[in-house]
Each structure stands twice: as structure tokens, then as C-alpha cells.
mmCIF file of the N, C-alpha and C atoms, coordinates in Angstrom:
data_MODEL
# 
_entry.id   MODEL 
# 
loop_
_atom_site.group_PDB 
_atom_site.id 
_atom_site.type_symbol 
_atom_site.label_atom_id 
_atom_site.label_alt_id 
_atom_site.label_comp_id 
_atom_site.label_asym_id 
_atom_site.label_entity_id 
_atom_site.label_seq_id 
_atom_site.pdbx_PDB_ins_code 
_atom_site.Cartn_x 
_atom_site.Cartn_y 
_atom_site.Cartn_z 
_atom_site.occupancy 
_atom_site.B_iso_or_equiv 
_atom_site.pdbx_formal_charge 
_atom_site.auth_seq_id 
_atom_site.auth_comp_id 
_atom_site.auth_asym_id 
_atom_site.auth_atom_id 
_atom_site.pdbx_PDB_model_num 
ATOM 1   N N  . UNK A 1 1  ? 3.139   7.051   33.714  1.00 0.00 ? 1  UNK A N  1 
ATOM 2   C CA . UNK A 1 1  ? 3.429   5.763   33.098  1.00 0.00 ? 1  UNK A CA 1 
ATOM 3   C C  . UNK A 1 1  ? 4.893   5.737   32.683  1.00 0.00 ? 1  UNK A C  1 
ATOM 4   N N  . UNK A 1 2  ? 5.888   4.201   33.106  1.00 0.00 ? 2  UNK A N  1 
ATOM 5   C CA . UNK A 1 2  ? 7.181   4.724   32.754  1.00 0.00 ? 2  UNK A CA 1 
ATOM 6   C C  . UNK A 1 2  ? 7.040   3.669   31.462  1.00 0.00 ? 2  UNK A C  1 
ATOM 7   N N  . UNK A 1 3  ? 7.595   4.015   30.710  1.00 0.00 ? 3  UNK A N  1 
ATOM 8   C CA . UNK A 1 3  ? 8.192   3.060   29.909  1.00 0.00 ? 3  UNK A CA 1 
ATOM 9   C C  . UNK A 1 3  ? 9.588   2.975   29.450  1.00 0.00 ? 3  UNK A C  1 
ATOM 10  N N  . UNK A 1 4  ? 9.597   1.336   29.672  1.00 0.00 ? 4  UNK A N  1 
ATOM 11  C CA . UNK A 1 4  ? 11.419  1.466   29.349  1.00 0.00 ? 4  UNK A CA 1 
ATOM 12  C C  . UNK A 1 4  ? 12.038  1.155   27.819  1.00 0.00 ? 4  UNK A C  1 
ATOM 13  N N  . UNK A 1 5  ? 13.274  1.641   27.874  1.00 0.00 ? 5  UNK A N  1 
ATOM 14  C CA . UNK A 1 5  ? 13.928  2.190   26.556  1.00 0.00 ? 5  UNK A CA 1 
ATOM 15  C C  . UNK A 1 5  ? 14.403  0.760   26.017  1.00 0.00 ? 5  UNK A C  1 
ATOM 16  N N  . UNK A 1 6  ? 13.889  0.812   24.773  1.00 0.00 ? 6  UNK A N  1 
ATOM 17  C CA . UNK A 1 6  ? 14.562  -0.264  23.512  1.00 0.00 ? 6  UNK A CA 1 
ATOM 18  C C  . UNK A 1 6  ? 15.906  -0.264  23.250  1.00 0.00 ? 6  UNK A C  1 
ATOM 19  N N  . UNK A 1 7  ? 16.505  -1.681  23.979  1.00 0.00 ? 7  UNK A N  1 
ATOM 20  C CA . UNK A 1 7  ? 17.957  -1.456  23.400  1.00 0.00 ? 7  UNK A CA 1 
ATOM 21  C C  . UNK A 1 7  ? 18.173  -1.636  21.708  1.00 0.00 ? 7  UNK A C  1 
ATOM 22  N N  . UNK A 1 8  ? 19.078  -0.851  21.173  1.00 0.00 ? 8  UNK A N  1 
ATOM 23  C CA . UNK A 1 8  ? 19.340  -0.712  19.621  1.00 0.00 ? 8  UNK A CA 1 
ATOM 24  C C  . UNK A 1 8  ? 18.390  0.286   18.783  1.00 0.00 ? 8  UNK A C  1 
ATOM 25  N N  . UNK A 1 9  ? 17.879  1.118   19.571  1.00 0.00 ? 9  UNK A N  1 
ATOM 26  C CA . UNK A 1 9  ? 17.190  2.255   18.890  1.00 0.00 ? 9  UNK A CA 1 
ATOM 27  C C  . UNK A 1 9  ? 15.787  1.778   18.801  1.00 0.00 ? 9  UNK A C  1 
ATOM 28  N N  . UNK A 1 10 ? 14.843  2.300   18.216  1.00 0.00 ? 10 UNK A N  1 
ATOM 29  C CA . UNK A 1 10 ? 13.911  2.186   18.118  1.00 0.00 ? 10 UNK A CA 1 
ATOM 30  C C  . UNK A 1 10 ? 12.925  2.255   16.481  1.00 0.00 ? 10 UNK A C  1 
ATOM 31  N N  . UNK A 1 11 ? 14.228  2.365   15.753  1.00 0.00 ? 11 UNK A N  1 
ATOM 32  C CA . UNK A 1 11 ? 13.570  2.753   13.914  1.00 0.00 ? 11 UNK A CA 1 
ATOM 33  C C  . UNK A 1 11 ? 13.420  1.260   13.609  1.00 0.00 ? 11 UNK A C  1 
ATOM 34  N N  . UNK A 1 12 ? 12.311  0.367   13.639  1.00 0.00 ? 12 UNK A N  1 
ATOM 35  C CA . UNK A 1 12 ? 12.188  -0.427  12.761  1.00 0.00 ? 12 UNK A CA 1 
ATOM 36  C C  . UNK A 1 12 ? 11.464  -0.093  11.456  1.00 0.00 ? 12 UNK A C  1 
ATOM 37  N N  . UNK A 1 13 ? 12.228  -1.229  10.272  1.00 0.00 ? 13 UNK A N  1 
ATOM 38  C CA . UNK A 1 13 ? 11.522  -0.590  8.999   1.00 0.00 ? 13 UNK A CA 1 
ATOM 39  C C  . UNK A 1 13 ? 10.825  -2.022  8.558   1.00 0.00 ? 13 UNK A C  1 
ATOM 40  N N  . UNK A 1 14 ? 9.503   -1.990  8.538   1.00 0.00 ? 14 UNK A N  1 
ATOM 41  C CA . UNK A 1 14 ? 8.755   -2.902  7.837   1.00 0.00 ? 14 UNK A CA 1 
ATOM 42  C C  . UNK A 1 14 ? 8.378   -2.633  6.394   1.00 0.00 ? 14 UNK A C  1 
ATOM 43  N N  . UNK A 1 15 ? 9.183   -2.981  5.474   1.00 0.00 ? 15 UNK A N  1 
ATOM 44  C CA . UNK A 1 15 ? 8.778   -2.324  3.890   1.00 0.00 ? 15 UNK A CA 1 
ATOM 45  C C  . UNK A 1 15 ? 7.619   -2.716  3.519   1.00 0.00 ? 15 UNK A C  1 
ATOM 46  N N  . UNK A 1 16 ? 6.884   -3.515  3.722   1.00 0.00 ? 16 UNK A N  1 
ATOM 47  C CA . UNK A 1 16 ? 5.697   -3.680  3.495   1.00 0.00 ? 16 UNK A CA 1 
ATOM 48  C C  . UNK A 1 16 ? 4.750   -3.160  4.449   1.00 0.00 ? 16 UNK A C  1 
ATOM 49  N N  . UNK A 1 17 ? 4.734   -2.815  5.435   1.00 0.00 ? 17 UNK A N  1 
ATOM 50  C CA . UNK A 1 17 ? 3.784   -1.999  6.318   1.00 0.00 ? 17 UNK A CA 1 
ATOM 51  C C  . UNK A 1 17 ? 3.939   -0.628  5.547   1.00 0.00 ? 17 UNK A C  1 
ATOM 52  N N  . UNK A 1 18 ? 5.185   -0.433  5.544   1.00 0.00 ? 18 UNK A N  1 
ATOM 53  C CA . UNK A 1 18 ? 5.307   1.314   4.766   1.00 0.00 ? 18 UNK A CA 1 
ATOM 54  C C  . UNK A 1 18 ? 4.697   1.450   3.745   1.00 0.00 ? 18 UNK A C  1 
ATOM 55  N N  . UNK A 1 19 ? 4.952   0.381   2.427   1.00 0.00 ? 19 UNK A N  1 
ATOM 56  C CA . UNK A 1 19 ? 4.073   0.480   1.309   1.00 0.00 ? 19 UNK A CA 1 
ATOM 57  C C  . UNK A 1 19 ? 2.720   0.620   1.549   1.00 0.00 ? 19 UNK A C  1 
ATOM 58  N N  . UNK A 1 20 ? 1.766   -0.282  2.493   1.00 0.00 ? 20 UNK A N  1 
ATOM 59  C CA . UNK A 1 20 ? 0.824   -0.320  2.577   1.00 0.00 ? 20 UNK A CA 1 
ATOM 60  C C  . UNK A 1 20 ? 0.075   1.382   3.019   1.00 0.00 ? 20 UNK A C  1 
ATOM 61  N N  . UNK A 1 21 ? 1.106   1.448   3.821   1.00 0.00 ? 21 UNK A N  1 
ATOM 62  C CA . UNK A 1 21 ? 0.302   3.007   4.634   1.00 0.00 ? 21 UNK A CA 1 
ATOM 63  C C  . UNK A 1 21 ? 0.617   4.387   3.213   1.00 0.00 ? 21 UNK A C  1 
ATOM 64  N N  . UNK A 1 22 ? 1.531   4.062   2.458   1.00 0.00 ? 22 UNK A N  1 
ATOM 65  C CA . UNK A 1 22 ? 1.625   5.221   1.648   1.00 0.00 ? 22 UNK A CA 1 
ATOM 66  C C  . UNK A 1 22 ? 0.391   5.040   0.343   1.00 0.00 ? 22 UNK A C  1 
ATOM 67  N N  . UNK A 1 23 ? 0.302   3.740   0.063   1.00 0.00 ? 23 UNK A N  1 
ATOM 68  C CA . UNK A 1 23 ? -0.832  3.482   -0.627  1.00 0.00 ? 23 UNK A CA 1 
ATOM 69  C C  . UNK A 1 23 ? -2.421  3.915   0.258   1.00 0.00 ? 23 UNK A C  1 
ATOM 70  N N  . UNK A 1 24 ? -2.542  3.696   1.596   1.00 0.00 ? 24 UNK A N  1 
ATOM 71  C CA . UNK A 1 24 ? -3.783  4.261   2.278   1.00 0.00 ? 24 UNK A CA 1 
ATOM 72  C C  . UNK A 1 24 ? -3.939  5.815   1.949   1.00 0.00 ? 24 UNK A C  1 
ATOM 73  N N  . UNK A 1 25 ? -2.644  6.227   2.145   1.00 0.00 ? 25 UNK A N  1 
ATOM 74  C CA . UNK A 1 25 ? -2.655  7.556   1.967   1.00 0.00 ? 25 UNK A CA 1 
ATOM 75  C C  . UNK A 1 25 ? -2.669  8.127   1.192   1.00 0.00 ? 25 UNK A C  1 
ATOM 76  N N  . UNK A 1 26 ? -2.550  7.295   0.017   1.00 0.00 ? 26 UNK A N  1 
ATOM 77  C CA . UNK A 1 26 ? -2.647  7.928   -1.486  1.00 0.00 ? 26 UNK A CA 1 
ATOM 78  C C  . UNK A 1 26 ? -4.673  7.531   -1.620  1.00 0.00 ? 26 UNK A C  1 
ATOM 79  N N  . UNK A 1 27 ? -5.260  6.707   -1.234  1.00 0.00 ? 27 UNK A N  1 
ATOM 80  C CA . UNK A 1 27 ? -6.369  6.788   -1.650  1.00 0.00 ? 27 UNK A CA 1 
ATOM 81  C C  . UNK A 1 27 ? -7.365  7.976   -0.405  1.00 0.00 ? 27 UNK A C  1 
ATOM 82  N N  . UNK A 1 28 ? -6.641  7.808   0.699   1.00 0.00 ? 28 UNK A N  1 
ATOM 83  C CA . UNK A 1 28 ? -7.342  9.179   1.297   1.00 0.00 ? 28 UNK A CA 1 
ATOM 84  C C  . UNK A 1 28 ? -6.840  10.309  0.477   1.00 0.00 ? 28 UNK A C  1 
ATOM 85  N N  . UNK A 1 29 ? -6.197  10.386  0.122   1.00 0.00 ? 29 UNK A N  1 
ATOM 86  C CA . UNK A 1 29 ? -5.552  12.117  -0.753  1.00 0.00 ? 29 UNK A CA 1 
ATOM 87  C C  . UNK A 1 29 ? -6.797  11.925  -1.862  1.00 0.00 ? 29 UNK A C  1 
ATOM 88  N N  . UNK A 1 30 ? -7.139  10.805  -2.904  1.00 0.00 ? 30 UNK A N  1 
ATOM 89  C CA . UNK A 1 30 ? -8.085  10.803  -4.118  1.00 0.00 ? 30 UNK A CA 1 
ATOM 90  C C  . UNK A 1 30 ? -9.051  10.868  -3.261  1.00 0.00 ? 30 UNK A C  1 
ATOM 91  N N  . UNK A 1 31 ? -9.838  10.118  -2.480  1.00 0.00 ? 31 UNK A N  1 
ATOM 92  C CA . UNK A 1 31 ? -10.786 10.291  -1.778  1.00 0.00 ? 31 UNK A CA 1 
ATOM 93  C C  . UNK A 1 31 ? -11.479 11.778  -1.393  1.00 0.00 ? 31 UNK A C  1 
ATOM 94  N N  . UNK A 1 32 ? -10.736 12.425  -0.912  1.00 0.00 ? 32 UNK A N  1 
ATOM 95  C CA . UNK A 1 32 ? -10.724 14.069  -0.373  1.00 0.00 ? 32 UNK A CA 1 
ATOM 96  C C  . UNK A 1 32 ? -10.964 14.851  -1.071  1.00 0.00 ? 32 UNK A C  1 
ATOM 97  N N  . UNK A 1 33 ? -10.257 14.649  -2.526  1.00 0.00 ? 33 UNK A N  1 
ATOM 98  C CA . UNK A 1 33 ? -10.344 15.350  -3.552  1.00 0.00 ? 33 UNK A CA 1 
ATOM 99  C C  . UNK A 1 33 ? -11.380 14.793  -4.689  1.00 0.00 ? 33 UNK A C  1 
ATOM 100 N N  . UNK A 1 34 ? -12.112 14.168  -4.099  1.00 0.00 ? 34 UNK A N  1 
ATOM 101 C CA . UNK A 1 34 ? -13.323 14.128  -5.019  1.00 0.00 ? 34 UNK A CA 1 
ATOM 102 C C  . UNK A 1 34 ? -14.718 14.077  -4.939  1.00 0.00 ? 34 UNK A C  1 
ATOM 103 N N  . UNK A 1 35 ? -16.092 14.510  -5.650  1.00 0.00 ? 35 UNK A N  1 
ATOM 104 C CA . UNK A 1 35 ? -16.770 15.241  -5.122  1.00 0.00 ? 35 UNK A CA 1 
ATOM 105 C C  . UNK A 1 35 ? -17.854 13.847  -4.538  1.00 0.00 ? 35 UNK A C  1 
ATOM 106 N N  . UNK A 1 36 ? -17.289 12.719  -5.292  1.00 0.00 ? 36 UNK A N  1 
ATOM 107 C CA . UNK A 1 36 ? -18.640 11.253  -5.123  1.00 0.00 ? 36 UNK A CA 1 
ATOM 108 C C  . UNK A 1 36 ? -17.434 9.989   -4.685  1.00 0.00 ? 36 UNK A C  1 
ATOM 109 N N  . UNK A 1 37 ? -17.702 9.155   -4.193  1.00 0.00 ? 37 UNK A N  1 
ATOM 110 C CA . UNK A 1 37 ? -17.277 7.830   -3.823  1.00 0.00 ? 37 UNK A CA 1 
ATOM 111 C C  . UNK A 1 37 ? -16.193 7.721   -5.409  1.00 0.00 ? 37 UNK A C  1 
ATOM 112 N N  . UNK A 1 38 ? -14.887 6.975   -4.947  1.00 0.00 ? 38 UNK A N  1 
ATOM 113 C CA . UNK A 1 38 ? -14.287 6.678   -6.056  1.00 0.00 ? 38 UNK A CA 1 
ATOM 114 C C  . UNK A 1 38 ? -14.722 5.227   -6.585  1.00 0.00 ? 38 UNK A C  1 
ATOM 115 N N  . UNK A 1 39 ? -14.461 4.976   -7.496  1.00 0.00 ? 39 UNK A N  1 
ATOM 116 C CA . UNK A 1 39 ? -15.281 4.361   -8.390  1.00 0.00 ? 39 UNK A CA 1 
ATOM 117 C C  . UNK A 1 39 ? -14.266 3.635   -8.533  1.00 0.00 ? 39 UNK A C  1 
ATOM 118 N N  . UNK A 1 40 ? -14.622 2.086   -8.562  1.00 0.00 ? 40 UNK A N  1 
ATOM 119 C CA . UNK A 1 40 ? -12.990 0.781   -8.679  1.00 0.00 ? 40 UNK A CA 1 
ATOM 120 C C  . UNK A 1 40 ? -12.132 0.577   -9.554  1.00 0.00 ? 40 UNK A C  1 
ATOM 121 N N  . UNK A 1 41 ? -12.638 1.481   -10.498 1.00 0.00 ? 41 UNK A N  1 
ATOM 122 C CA . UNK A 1 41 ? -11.351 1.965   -11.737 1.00 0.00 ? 41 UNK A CA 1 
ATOM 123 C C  . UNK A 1 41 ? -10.476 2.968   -11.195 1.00 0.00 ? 41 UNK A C  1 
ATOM 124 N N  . UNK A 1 42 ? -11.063 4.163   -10.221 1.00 0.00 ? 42 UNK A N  1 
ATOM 125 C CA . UNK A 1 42 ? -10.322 4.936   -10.130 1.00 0.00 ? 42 UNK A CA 1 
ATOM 126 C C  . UNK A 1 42 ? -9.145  4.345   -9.034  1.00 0.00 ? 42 UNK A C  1 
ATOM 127 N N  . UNK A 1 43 ? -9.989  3.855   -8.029  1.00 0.00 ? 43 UNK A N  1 
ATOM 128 C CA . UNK A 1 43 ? -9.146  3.123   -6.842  1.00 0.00 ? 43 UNK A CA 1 
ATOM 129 C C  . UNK A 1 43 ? -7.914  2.262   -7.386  1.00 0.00 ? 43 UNK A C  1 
ATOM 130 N N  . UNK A 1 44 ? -8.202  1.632   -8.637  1.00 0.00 ? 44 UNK A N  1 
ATOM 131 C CA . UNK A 1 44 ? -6.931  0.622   -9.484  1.00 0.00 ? 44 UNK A CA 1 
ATOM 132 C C  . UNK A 1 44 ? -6.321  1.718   -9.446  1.00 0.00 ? 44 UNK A C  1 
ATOM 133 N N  . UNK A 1 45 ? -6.777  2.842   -10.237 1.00 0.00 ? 45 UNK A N  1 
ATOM 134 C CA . UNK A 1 45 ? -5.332  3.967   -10.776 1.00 0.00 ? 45 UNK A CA 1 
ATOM 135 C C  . UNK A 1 45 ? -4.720  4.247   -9.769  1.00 0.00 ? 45 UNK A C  1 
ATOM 136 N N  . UNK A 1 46 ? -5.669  5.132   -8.696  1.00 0.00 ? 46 UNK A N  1 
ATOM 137 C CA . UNK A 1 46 ? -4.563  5.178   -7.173  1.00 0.00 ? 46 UNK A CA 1 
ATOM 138 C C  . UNK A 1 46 ? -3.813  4.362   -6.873  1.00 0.00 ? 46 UNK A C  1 
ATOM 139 N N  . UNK A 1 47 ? -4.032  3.100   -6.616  1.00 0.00 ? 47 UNK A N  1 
ATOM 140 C CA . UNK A 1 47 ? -3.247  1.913   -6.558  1.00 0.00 ? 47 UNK A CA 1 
ATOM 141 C C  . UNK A 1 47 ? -2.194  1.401   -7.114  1.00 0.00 ? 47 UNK A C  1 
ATOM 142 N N  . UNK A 1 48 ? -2.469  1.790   -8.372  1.00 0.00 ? 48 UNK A N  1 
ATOM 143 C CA . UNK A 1 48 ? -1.368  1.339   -9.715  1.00 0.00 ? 48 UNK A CA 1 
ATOM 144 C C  . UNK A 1 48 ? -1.388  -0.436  -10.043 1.00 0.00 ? 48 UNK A C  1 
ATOM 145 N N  . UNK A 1 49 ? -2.783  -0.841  -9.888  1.00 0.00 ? 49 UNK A N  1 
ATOM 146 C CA . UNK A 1 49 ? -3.038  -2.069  -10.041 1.00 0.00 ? 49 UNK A CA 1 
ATOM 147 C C  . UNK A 1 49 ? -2.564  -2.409  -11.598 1.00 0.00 ? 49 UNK A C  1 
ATOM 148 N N  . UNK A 1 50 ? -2.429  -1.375  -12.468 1.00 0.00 ? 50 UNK A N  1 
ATOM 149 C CA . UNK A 1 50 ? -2.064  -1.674  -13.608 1.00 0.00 ? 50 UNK A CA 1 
ATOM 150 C C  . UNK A 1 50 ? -0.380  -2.022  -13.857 1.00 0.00 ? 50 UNK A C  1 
ATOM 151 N N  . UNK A 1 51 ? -0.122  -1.424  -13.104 1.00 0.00 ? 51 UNK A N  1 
ATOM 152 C CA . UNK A 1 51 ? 1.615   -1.444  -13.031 1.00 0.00 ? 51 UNK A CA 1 
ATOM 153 C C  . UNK A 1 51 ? 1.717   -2.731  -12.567 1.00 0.00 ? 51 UNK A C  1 
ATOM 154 N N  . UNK A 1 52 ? 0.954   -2.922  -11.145 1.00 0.00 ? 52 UNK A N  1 
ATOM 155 C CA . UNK A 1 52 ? 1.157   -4.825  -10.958 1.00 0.00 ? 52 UNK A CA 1 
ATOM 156 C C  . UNK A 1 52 ? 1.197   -5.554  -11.812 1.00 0.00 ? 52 UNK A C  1 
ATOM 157 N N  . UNK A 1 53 ? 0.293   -5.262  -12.501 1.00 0.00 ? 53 UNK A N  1 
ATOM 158 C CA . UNK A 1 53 ? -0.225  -6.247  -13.626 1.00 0.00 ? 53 UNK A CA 1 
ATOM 159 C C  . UNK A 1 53 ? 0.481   -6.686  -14.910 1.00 0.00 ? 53 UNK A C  1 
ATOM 160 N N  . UNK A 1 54 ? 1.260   -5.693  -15.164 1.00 0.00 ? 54 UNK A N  1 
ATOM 161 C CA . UNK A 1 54 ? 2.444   -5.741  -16.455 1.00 0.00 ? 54 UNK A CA 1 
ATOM 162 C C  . UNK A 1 54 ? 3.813   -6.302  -15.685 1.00 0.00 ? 54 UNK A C  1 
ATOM 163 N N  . UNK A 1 55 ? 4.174   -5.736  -14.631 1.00 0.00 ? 55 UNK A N  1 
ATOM 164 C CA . UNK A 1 55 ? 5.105   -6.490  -14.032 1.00 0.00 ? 55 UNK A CA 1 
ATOM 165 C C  . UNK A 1 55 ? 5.248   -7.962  -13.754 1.00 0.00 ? 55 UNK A C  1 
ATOM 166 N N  . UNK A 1 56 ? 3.900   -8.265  -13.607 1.00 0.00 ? 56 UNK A N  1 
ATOM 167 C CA . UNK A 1 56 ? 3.999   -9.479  -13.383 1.00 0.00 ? 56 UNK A CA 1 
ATOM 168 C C  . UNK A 1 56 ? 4.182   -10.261 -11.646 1.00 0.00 ? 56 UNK A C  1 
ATOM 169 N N  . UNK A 1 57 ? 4.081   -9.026  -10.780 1.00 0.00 ? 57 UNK A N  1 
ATOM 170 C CA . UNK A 1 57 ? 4.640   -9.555  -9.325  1.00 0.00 ? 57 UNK A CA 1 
ATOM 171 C C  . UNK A 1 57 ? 3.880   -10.490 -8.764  1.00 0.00 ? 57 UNK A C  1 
ATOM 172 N N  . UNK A 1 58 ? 5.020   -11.377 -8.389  1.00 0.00 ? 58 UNK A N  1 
ATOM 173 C CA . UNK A 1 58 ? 4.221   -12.974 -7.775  1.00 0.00 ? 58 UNK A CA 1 
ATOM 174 C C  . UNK A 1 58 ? 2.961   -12.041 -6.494  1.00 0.00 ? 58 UNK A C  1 
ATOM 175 N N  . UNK A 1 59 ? 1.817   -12.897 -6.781  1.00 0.00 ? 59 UNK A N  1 
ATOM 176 C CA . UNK A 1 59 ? 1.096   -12.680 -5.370  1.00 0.00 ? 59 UNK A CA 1 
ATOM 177 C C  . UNK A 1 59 ? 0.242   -11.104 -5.488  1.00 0.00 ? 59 UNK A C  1 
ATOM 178 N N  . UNK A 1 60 ? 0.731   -10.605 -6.478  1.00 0.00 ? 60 UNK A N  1 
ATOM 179 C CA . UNK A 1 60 ? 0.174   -8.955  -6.729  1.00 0.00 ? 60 UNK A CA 1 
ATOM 180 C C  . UNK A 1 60 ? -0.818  -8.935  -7.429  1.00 0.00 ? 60 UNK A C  1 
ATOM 181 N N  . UNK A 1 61 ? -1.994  -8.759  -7.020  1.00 0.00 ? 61 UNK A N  1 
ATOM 182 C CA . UNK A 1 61 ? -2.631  -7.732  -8.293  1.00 0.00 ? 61 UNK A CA 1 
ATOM 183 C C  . UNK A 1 61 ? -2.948  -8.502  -9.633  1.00 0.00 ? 61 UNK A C  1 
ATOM 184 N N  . UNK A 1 62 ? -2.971  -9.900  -9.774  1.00 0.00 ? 62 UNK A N  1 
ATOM 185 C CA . UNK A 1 62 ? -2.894  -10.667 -10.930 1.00 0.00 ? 62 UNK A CA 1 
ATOM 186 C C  . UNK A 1 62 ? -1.715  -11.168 -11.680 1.00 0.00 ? 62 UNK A C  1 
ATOM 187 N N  . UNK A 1 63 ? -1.074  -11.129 -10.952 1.00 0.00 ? 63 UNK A N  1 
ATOM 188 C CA . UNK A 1 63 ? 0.225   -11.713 -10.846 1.00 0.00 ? 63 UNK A CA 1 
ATOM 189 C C  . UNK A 1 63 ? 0.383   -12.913 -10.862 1.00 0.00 ? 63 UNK A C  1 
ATOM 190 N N  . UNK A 1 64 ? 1.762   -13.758 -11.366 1.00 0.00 ? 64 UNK A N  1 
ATOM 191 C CA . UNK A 1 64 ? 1.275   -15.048 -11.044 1.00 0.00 ? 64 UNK A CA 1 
ATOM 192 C C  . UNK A 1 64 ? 1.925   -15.298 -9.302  1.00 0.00 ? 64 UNK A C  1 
ATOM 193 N N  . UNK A 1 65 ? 0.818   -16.480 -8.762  1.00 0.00 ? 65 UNK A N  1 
ATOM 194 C CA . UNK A 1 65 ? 1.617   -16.548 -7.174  1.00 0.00 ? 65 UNK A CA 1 
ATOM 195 C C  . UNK A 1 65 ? 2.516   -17.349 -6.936  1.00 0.00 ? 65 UNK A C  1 
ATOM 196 N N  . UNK A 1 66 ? 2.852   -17.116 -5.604  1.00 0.00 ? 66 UNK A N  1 
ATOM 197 C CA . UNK A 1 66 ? 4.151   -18.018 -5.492  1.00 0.00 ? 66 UNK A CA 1 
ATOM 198 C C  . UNK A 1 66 ? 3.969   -19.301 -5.398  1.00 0.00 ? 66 UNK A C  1 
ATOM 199 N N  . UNK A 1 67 ? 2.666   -20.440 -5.728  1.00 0.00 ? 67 UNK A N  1 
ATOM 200 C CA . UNK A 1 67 ? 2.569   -21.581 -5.574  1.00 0.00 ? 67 UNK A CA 1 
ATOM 201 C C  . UNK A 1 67 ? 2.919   -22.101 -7.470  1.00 0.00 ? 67 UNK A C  1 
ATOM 202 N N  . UNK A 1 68 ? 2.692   -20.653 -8.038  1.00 0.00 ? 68 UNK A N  1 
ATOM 203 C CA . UNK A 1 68 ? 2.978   -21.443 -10.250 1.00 0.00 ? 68 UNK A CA 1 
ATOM 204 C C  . UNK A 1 68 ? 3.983   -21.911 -10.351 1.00 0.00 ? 68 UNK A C  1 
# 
């Protein structure tokens, strides 16, 4: 199979795809390391749904959205 080469390199950075996958990967890491299903408090903490939440980020987590 050939495939041809991307002019301008090939590193795209989607900051929100990245966030998303380091957050997956933070709940497979709690996941692994625990002995029963995590429980939706714990999943907030992995998450840091609480940090959304004081921040205030439009669209986040209880945030206000971008239509207030």
C-alpha cells in the first residue's frame, strides 16, 4: 500500500482532541486501579468536574454556556 506524503509535516494539534484522550486515560489509569466499577463521584474527581465548576467554563461541567 503506497501512501503519499503530507505537504507541511504531518503534527497536527487538536487541543481539544488531546484533552479529551488524556482525560480517557486518566479514567482508564482509576479504572485499573480499582477493585469495583468507579462510582460517579469518583469519575467527577478523575475528571476534575469540580475544578469546572468553580471556574466557571462556558459550556463545561455546569458552567454557564455560551448562549447566557
Amino acid at each position: 500500500m503506497n501512501v503519499a506524503p503530507m505537504r507541511g509535516g504531518t503534527a497536527v494539534q487538536d487541543h481539544v482532541a488531546l484533552a479529551e484522550i488524556e482525560l480517557c486515560g486518566e479514567l482508564i489509569i482509576a479504572a485499573s486501579a480499582a477493585a469495583e466499577r468507579l462510582s460517579f463521584d469518583r469519575i467527577d474527581e478523575v475528571l476534575q468536574v469540580a475544578d469546572w465548576r468553580e471556574r466557571g467554563v462556558p459550556g463545561e461541567a455546569g458552567g454557564r454556556s455560551p448562549r447566557d
